[in-house]
TORNU-473448 format. One line per 8 residues: their letters; for each residue x, y, z of C-alpha. Coordinates in Angstrom, 2 decimals. Example, Ala and Ser with C-alpha at 12.3 -4.5 7.8 and 13.67 -1.06 7.14 Angstrom:
as	12.30/-4.50/7.80; 13.67/-1.06/7.14
END
This chain:
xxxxxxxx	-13.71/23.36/-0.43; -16.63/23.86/-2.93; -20.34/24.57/-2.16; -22.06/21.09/-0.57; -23.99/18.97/-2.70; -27.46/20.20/-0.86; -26.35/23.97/-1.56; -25.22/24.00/-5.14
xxxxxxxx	-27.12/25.85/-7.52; -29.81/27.27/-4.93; -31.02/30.92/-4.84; -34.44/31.73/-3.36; -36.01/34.35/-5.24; -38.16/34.88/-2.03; -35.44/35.58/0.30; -36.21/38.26/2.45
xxxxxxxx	-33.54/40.84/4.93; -36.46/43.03/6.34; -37.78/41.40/9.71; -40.94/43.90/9.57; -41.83/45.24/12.98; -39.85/44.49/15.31; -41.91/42.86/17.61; -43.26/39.31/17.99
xxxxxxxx	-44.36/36.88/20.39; -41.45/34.04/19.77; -38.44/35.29/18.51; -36.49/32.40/16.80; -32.11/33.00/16.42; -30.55/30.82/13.56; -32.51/29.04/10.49; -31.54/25.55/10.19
xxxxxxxx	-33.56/22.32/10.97; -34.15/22.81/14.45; -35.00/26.43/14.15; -37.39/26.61/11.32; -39.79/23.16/12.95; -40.11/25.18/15.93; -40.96/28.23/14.49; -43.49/26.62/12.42
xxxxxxxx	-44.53/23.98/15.00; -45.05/27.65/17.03; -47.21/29.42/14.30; -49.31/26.12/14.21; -50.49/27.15/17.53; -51.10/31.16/16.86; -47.93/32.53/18.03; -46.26/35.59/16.47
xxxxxxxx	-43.13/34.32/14.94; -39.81/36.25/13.54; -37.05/33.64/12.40; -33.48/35.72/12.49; -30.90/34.19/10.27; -27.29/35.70/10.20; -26.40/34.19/6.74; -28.97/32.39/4.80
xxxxxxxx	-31.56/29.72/5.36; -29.45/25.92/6.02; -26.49/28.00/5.21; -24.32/26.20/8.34; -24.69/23.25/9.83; -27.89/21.91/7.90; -26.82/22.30/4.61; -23.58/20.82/5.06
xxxxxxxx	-25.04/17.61/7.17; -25.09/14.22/5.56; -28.81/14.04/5.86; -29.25/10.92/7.88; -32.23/10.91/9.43; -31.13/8.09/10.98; -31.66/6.42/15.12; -28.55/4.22/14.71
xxxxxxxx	-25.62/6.82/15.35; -22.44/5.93/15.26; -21.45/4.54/18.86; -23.63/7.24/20.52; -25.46/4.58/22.44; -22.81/2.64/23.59; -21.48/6.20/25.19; -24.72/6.88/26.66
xxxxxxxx	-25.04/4.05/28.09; -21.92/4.05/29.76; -22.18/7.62/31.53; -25.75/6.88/32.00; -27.00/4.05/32.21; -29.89/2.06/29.99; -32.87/4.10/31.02; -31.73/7.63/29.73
xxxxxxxx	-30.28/5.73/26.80; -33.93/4.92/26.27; -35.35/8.73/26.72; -32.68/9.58/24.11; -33.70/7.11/21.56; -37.58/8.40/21.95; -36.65/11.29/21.63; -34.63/10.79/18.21
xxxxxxxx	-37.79/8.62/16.87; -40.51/10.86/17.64; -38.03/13.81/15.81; -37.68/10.55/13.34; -41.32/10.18/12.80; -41.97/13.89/12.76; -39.66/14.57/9.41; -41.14/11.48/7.59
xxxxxxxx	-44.15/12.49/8.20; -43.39/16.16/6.86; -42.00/15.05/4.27; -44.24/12.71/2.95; -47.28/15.38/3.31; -45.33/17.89/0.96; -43.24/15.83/-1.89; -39.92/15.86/-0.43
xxxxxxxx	-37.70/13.17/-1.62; -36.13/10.46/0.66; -34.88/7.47/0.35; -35.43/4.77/3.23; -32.03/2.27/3.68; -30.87/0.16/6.27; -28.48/2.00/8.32; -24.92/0.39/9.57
xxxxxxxx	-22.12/0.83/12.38; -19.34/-1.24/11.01; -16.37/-2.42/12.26; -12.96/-1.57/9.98; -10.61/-3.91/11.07; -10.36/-6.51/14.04; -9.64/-3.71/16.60; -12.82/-2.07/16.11
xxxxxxxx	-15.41/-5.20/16.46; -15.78/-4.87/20.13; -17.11/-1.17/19.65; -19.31/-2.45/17.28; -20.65/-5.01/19.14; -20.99/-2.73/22.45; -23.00/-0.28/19.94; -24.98/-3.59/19.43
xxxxxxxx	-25.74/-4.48/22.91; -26.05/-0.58/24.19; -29.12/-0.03/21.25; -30.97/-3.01/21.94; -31.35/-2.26/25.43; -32.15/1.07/24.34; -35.41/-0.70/22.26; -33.63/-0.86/18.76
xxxxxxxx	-34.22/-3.81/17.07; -30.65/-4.18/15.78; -28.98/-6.95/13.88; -25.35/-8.46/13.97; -24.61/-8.74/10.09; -21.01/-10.17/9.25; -20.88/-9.92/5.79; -22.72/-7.36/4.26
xxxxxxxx	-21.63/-6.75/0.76; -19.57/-3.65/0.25; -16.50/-2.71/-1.44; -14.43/-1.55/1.47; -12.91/-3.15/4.62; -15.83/-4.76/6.47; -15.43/-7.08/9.81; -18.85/-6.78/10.72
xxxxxxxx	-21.31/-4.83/11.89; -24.84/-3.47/13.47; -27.46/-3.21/11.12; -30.77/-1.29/11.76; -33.38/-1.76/9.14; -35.23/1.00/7.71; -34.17/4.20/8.00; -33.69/7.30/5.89
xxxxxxxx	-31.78/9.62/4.26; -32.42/13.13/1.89; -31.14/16.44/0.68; -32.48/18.49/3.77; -32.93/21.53/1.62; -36.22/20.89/0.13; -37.08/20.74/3.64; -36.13/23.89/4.76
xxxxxxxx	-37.92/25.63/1.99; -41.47/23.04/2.64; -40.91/25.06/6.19; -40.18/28.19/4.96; -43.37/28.52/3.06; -45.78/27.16/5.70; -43.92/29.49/8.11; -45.01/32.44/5.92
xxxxxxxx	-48.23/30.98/5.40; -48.89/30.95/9.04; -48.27/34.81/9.47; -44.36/33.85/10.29; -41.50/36.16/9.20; -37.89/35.35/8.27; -35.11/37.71/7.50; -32.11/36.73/6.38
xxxxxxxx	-28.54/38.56/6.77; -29.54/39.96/10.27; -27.00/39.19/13.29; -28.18/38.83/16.23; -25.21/40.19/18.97; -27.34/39.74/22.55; -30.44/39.65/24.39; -31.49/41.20/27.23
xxxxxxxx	-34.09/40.48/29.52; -37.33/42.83/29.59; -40.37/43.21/31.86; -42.32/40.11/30.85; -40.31/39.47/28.22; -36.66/40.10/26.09; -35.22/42.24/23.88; -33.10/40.99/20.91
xxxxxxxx	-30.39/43.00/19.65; -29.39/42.19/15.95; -27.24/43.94/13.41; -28.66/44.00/10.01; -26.82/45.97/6.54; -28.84/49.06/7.60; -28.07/48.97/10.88; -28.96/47.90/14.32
xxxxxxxx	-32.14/46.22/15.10; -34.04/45.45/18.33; -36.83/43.16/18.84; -39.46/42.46/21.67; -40.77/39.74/22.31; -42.05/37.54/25.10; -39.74/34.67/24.62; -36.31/33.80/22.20
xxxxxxxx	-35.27/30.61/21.08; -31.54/30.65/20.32; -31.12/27.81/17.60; -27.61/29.02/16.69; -25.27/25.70/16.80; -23.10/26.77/19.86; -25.48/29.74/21.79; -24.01/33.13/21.17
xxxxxxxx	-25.29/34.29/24.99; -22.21/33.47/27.34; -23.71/33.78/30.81; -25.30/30.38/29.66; -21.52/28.78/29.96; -22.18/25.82/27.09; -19.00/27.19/25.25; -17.19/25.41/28.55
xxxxxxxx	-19.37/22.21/28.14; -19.34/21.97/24.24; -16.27/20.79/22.40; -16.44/22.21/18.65; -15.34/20.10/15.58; -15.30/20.53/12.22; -15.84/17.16/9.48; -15.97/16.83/5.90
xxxxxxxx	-17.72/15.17/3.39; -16.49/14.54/-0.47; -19.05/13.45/-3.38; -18.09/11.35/-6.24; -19.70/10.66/-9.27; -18.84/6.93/-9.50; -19.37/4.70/-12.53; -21.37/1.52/-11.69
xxxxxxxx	-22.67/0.69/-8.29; -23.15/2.20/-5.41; -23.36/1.21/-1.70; -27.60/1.32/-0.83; -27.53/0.95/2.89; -25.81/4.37/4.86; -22.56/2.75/6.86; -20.74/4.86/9.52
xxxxxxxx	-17.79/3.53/10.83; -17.20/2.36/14.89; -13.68/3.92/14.79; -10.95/5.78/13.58; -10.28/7.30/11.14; -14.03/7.73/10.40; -15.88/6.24/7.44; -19.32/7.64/6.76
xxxxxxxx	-21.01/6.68/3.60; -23.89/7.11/1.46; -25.40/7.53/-2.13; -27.74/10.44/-3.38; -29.93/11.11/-6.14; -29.40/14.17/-7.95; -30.87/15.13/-11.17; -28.30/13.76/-13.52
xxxxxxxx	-27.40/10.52/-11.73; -26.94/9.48/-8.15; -23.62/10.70/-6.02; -21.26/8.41/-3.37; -20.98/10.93/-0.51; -18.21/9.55/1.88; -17.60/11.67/5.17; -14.53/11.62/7.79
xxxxxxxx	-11.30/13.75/8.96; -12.84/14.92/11.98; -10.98/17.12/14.40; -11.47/19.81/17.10; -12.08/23.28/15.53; -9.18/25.91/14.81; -6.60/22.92/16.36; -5.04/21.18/13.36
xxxxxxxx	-5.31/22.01/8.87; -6.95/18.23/7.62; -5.57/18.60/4.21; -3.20/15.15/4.59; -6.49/13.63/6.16; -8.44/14.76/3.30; -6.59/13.65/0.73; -6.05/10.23/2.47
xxxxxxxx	-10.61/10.04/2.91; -10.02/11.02/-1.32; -7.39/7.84/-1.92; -9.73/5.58/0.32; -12.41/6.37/-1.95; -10.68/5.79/-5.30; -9.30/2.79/-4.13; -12.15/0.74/-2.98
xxxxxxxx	-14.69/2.88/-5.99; -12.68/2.79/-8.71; -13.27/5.46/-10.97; -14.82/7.69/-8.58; -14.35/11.80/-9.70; -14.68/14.31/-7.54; -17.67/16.56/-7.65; -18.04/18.42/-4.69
xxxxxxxx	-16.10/19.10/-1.47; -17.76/20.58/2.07; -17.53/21.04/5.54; -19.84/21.08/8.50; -19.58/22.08/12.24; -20.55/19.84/14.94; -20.94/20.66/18.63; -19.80/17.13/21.60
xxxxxxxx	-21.62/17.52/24.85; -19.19/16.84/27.43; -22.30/14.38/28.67; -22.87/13.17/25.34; -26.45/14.50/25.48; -27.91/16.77/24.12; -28.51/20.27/25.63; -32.11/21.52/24.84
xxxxxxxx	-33.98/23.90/27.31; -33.56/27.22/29.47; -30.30/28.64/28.84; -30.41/29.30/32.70; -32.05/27.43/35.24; -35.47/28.83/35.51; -35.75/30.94/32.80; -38.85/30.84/30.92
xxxxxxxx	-37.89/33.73/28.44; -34.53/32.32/26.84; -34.07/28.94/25.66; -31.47/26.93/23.57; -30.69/23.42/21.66; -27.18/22.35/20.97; -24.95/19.63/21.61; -26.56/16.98/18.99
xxxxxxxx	-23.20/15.84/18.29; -23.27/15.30/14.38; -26.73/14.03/14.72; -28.82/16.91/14.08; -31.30/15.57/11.71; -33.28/13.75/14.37; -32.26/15.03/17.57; -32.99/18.89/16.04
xxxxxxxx	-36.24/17.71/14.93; -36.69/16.73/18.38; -35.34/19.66/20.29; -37.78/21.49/18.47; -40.53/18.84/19.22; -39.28/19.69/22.94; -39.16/23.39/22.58; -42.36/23.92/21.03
xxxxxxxx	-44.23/21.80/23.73; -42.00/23.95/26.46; -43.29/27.07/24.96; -46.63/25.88/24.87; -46.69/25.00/28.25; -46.34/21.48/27.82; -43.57/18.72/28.21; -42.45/15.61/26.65
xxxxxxxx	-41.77/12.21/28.36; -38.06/11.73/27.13; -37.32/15.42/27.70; -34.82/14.38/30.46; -32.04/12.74/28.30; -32.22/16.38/26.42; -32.31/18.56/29.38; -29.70/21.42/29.30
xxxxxxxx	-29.49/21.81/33.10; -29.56/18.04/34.71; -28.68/16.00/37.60; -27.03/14.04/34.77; -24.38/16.67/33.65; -22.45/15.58/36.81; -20.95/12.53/34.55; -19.64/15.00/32.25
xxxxxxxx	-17.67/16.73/34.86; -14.27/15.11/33.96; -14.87/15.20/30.13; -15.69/19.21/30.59; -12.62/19.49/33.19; -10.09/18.32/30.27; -11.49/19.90/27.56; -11.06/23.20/29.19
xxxxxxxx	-7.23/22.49/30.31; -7.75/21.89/26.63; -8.46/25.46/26.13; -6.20/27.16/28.51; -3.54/24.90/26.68; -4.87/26.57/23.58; -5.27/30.11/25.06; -1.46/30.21/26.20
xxxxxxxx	-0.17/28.70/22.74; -2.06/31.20/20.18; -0.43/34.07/22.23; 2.91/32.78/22.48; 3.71/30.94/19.63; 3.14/33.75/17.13; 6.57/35.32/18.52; 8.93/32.76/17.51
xxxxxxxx	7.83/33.73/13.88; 8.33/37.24/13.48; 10.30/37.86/10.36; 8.00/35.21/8.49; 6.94/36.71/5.16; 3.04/36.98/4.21; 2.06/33.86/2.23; 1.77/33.63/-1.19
xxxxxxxx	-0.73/31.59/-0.38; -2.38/29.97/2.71; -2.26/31.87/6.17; -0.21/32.51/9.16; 0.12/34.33/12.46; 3.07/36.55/13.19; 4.39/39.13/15.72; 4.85/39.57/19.66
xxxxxxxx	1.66/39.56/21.60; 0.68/43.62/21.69; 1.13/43.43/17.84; -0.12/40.22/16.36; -1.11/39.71/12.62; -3.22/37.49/10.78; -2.34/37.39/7.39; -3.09/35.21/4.21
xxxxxxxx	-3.45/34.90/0.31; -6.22/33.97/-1.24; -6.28/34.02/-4.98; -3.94/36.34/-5.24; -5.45/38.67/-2.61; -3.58/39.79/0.52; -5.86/40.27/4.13; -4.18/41.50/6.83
xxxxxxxx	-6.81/41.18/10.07; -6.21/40.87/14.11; -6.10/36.98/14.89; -7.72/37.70/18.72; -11.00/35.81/18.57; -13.57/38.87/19.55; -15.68/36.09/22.02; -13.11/35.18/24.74
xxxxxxxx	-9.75/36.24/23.12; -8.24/33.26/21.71; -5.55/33.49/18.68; -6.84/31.90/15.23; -5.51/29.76/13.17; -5.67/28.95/9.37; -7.59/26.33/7.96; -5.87/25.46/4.76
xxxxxxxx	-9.33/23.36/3.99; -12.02/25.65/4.47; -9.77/28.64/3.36; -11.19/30.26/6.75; -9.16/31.37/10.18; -10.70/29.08/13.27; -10.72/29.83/16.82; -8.72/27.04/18.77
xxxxxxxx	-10.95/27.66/21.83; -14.53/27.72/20.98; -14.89/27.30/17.17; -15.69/30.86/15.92; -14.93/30.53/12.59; -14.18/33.97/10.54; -13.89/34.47/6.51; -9.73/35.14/5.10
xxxxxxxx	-11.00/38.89/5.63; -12.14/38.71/9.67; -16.02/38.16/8.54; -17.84/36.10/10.80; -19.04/33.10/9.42; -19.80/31.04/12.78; -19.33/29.86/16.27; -19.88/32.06/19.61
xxxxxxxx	-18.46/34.80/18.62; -20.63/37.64/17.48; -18.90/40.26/15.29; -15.63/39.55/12.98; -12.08/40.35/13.06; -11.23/43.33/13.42; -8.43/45.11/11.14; -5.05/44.62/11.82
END
């Protein structure tokens, strides 16, 4: 993997690790989309507000998205609808246009680029038509005024497919630094390279524990937004109702034309494709080899998205390769809200399901309003505690067999390879269960690290792609020398 597109060639001068005092009225975990609009959407309205960013700002999921700020989504409706019924289908889509409506806005105030296209979910072969047209029938009663379009012209296997005018696409990074700046403008603070580990409740408010390079920070305020991808806080349980994957994306620089419209495909193996501007000519980004985190290496799958490219853009070059991490509500909605029932101090947004653009902007739309004592209509379809979880129930029964499947496997399996020599390149586990080892090569260099996830003690495995160990159970992900890099877990691997 390289650096994504959006990423390349950034470094904020104006980057700052020093939170300042460590006290504020809104304390806001993680600084990606949906963390930095509702810190700002928070300042707006005279609150206090300290962002806390592990790595760097857009450094995880946002930065590694597609950018589709898009309301067509895949199948997501057709799902929805399904579980659910048309009416929270509905709340969801309001939800995702008033996020929608909220970015276009933003970014049409402050000179950020985007381009608006007609977005697609397009049927591959025969076999997949009927998804595609039960994506058509679930988003118009939903209120999206769809199209059936059998022929669009494109240079890959098409048998149809849903079209939804107007849309949009970007590089979300200019974004993230618009929101950066107003942040600080508003008396906001964000610090970078601080890790927050826990949070505790206080009288009339919490306290949030970080770790930062000089040491260990706490914070007071009188409420915490966790914005974090999976929540770090486990007495929430979401790691049980969240299933983590991990997708890729490939850009090309392509002589001649390139595909306008953004296409997504209705099955598998998954298609996603777009074009970007960049300043020396535009890039094909095409996206796919999806699979559960820490369960399976894509590299076959990522050469096969590479030859599907080539084939159907000939003359395509590789110019970048990336990676993002996506969290599946076992609902298929969205989890924004308390992280317990009742609590007013602590409060979350996951579960967007490769869809952040949108449903982040609206989570923080929701989150904002919560905070401020308000509510929105179509707050129901994003609720994380809801009548409507019940229809998960099955879904979050087999993905944790899932797990326990997983759990029993990473501490058995390593035993069978005992004498296996470390890797000249690549990783592996090896050793009986009271003396496991993690061990790969990366550019010559040896790391030798404990593969027992620190969050619920699940063996890694190695992820030839990323270069990264992954945790089969919950998606921690950790750096070739135990570093955290993401997931539930808060602290890395610890020496071998």
């Amino acid at each position: 993997m390289t650096i994504s597109l959006w990423l390349a060639g950034r470094n904020r001068s104006d980057a700052s690790t020093h939170p300042g005092q460590p006290s504020a009225d809104v304390v806001v975990v993680g600084a990606g989309i949906t963390g930095l609009i509702t810190a700002v959407l928070l300042a707006r309205a005279g609150k206090d507000v300290l962002v806390l960013e592990a790595r760097t700002a857009g450094a995880v999921t946002t930065g590694n998205t597609t950018g589709k700020i898009s309301l067509l989504q895949g199948t997501m409706l057709s799902q929805i609808v399904a579980r659910h019924g048309p009416g929270l289908a509905r709340d969801y889509v309001q939800g995702n246009r008033e996020g929608q409506d909220w970015l276009l806005r933003y970014c049409e105030a402050n000179g950020i680029p985007v381009q608006r296209e007609d977005a697609y979910t397009y049927a591959q072969s025969a076999k997949e038509v009927l998804s595609a047209r039960a994506e058509l029938a679930a988003c118009r009663l939903a209120g999206l005024d769809v199209q059936w379009d059998a022929d669009a012209e494109v240079p890959f296997p098409y048998r149809g497919g849903v079209r939804l005018a107007d849309q949009a696409q970007f590089d979300p990074m200019p974004l993230l630094d618009k929101l950066i700046d107003e942040l600080r403008q508003r008396g906001g603070r964000l610090a970078e390279g601080v890790r927050v580990h826990g949070v505790s409740h206080r009288s009339g408010g919490v306290r949030v524990a970080a770790r930062t390079r000089d040491g260990q920070l706490d914070v007071d305020a009188a409420q915490c937004v966790l914005a974090t991808g999976m929540p770090i806080l486990d007495r929430s349980g979401f790691f049980a109702r969240l299933k983590p994957s991990r997708s890729y994306c490939i850009a090309f620089d392509v002589p001649g034309k390139i595909t306008r419209p953004m296409f997504i495909s209705a099955g598998s193996p998954t298609r996603s494709v777009r074009y970007a501007p960049t300043g020396d000519g535009e890039r094909l980004i095409v996206g796919g080899a999806s699979h559960v985190v820490g369960r399976k290496s894509p590299t076959a799958e990522l050469d096969e998205l590479q030859a599907w490219t080539t084939e159907h853009f000939p003359g395509a070059v590789v110019t970048h390769k990336w990676s993002a991490q996506d969290y599946t509500p076992a609902a298929h909605l969205p989890y924004v809200g308390s992280i317990l029932p009742r609590d007013e101090n602590v409060f979350t947004a996951t579960g967007f399901n490769k869809w952040g653009m949108t449903a982040g902007a609206a989570a923080a739309l929701m989150l904002s309003a919560r905070i401020l004592g308000g509510r929105m209509d179509w707050s129901r379809a994003f609720s994380a505690w809801s009548p409507h979880e019940i229809a998960g129930i099955p879904t979050a029964v087999q993905a944790n067999l899932e797990v326990a499947f997983h759990m029993a496997k990473g501490w058995l399996a390593p035993a069978t390879r005992l004498r296996r020599a470390a890797p000249a390149r690549g990783g592996v586990v090896t050793g009986p269960p009271w003396r496991m080892q993690a061990r790969c090569a990366i550019n010559g260099t040896q790391h030798t690290v404990s593969p027992v996830c620190p969050h619920l003690g699940g063996i890694v495995g190695w992820n030839d792609a990323t270069q990264s160990w992954e945790c089969p159970l919950h998606g921690s992900r950790f750096a070739p020398d135990g570093a955290l890099l993401e997931g539930p877990a808060t602290r890395g691997l610890t020496g071998s």
